[in-house]
C-alpha positions as CSV (number, residue, x, y, z in Angstrom):
1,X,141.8,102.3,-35.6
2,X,143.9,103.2,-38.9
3,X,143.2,98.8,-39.5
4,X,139.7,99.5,-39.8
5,X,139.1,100.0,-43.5
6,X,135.9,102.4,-43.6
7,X,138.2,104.8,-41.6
8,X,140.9,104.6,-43.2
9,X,139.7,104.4,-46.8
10,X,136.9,107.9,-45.6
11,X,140.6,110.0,-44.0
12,X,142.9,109.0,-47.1
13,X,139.3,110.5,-49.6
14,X,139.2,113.4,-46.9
15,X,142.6,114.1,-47.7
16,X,142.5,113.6,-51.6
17,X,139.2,116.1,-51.8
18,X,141.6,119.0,-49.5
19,X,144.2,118.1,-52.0
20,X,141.8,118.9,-54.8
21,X,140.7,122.1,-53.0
22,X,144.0,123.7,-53.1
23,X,144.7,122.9,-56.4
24,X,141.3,124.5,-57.6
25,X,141.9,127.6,-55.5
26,X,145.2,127.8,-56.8
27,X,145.0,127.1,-60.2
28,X,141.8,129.9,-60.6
29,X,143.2,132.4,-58.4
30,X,146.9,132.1,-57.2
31,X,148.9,134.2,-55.1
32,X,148.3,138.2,-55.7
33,X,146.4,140.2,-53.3
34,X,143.9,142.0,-55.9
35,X,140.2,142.5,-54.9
36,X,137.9,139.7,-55.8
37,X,133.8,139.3,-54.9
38,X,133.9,136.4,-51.9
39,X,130.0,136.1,-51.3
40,X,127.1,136.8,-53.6
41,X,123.6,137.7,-52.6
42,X,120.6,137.5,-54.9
43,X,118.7,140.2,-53.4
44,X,121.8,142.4,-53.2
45,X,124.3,140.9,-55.6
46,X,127.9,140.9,-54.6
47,X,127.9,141.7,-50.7
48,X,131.6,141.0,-49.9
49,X,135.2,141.8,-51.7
50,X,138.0,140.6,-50.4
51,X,141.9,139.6,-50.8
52,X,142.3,136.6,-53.2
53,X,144.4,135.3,-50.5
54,X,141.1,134.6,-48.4
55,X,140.0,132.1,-50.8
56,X,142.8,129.8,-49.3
57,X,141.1,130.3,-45.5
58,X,138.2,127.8,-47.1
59,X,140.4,124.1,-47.6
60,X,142.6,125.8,-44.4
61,X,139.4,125.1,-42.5
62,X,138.9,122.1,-44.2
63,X,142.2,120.7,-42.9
64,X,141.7,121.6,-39.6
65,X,138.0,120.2,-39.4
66,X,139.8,116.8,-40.7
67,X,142.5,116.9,-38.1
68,X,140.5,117.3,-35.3
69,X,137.6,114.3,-36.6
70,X,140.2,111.9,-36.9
71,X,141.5,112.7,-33.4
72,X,138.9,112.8,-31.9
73,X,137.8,109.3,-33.8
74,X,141.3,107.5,-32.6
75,X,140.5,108.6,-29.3
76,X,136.8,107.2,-29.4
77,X,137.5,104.4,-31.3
78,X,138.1,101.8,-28.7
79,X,135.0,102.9,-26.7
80,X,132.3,103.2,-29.7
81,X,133.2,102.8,-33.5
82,X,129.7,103.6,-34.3
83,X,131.3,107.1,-33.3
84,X,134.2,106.9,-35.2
85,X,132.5,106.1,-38.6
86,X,130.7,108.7,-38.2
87,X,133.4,111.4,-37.3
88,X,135.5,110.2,-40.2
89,X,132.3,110.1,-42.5
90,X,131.4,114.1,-41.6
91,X,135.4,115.1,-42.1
92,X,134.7,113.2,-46.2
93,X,131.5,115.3,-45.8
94,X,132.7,118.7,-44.8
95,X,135.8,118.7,-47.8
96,X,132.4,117.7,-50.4
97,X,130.5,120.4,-49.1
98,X,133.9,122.6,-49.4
99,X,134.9,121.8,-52.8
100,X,131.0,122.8,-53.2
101,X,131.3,126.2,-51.7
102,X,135.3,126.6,-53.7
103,X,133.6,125.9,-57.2
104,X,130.7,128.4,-56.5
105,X,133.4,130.9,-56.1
106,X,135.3,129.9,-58.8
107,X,132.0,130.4,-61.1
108,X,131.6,133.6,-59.0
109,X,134.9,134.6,-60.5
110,X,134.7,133.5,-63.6
């Protein structure tokens, strides 16, 4: 599987983009455990405060979800690679739509 190139080249972008996430969570907001806003609602404004260390729980998730897509896309590889592109393809999707959801909160922030 790791020979086919649209894998491969989608897992090694997957990674890059968690890469990227960290170092945009960590660079804004660091290590200290003060109160921050973690979700904004228009009607209601901020709705949430929480622990800056929560902000780390968002490319945490996005590991995982990239884990468990390329297992699962090894394992279903030899029986369908229709099914493989596209778990691979939705892991290089979910850390977009991550780095997405980290830069609203680092605007939130700002």
């Amino acid at each position: 599987m790791l020979k086919d190139r649209l894998i491969f080249v989608s897992v090694v972008f997957g990674i890059i983009l968690n890469i990227i996430l960290w170092l945009l969570l960590g660079g804004k907001f660091g290590w200290s455990a003060e109160k921050i806003p973690l979700h904004f609602n228009v009607v209601y404004g901020i709705d949430f405060l929480g622990s800056t260390r929560q902000v780390y729980e968002i490319p945490l998730t996005g590991i995982v979800l990239l884990v468990i897509n390329s297992i699962l896309a090894i394992k279903f590889y030899p029986r369908s690679k229709l099914f493989s592109y596209f778990l691979s393809f939705s892991a290089l999707a979910m850390q977009a739509v991550l780095i997405v959801a980290a830069t609203a909160l680092i605007v939130l922030n700002a």
